[in-house]
N, C-alpha and C positions, 0 to 999 in steps of 0.2 A: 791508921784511922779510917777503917769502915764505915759510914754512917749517912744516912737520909735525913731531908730537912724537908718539910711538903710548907709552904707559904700561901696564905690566903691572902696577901694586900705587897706593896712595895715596902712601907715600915716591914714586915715581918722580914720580907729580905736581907731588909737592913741589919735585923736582930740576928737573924740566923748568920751571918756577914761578921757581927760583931764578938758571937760565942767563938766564931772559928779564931778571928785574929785575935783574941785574948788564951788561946795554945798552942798561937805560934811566938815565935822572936823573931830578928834580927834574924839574916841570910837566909827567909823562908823565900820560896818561888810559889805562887798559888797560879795556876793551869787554868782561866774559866772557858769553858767548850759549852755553846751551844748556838741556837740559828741568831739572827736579826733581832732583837727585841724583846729575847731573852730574859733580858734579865741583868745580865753582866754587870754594864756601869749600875746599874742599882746596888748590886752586891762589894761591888769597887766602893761606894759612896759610904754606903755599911762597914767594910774594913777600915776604909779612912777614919770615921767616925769614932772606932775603939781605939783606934792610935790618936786621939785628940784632934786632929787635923779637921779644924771650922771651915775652910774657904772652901769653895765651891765645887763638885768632883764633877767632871764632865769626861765625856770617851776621846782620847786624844786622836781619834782617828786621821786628820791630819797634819797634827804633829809628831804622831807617831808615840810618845813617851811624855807624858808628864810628873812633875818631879813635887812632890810632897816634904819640906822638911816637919820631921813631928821628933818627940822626945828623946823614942829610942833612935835616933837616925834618922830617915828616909825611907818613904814612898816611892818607889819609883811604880805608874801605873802605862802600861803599854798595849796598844791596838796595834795589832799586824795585820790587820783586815789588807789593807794597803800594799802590804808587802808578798810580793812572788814567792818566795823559796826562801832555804836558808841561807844561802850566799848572800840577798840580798841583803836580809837581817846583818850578816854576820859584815857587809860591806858598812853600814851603819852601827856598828858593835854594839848588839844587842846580847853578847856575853860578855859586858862591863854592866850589865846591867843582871841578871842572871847569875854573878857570883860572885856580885858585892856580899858581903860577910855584916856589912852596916846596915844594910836597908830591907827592905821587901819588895819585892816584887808582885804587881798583879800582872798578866800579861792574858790580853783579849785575844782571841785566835791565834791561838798557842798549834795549830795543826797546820800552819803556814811553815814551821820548823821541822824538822828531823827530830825525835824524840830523845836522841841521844846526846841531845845539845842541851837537856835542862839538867841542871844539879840534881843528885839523891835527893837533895830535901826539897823535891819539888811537889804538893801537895796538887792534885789534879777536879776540877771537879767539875761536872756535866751538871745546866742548868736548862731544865727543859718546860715549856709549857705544860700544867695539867687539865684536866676535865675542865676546868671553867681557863681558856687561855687568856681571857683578861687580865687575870690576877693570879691564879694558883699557878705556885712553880715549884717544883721537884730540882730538889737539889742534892746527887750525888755524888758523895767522895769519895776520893781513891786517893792510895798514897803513888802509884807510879804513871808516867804521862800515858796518853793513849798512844795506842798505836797509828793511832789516822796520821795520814799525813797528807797536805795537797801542797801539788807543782804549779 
């Protein structure tokens, strides 16, 4: 799944958010990569939103993982901003969360990992500010994680 999503406002993020998670299931991993203020929890908010899930989506940045129950399963929404490497992820098993077969996974700075640590079905996508950075966001997908990585 190649495809661009250009957003003029935060709702549109939400919708472009909501087409994606109604082609995925159960044991998807979604990658969001992009700076500070991106965009992410927005698009976190929008996921939530197609899987039912009313209460409130915030960026777990220091909790690390917030945990969604909705219909099909589980939410699980995760911020590595916080986190050094992948030991330390993995010291905190962040692949119990990453290969649940029940839930989904969003996970915010997905380049604090090794790439080789997400499941095949990890769906990848760069969200980046456009010409007007207030509001328009570019959002590209990829189906395999990036290569970035930071120690």
């Amino acid at each position: 799944m190649k495809k661009q999503y250009i957003t003029h406002s935060p709702e549109e993020t939400e919708q472009a958010a909501k087409e994606i998670a109604s082609e995925l299931s159960p044991g998807w991993v979604v990658a969001l990569y992009g700076d500070l203020g991106a965009g992410k929890t927005v698009f976190s908010r929008g996921f939530a939103r197609a899987l039912n899930i009313t209460e409130p989506v915030s960026s777990p940045t220091f909790t690390i993982v917030q945990e969604y129950p909705c219909e099909k399963g589980v939410l699980y929404h995760l911020d590595l901003y916080r986190i050094d490497d992948t030991d330390a992820a993995l010291a905190f098993g962040v692949d119990e969360f990453l290969y649940d077969k029940n839930a989904y996974a969003l996970v915010e700075w997905p380049e604090r990992l090794d790439k080789g640590l997400f499941p095949k079905n990890t769906l990848c996508i760069r969200i980046e500010r456009g010409r007007d950075a207030e509001n328009e966001r570019i959002l590209s997908i990829e189906d395999t994680p990036s290569p970035e990585k930071k120690k």
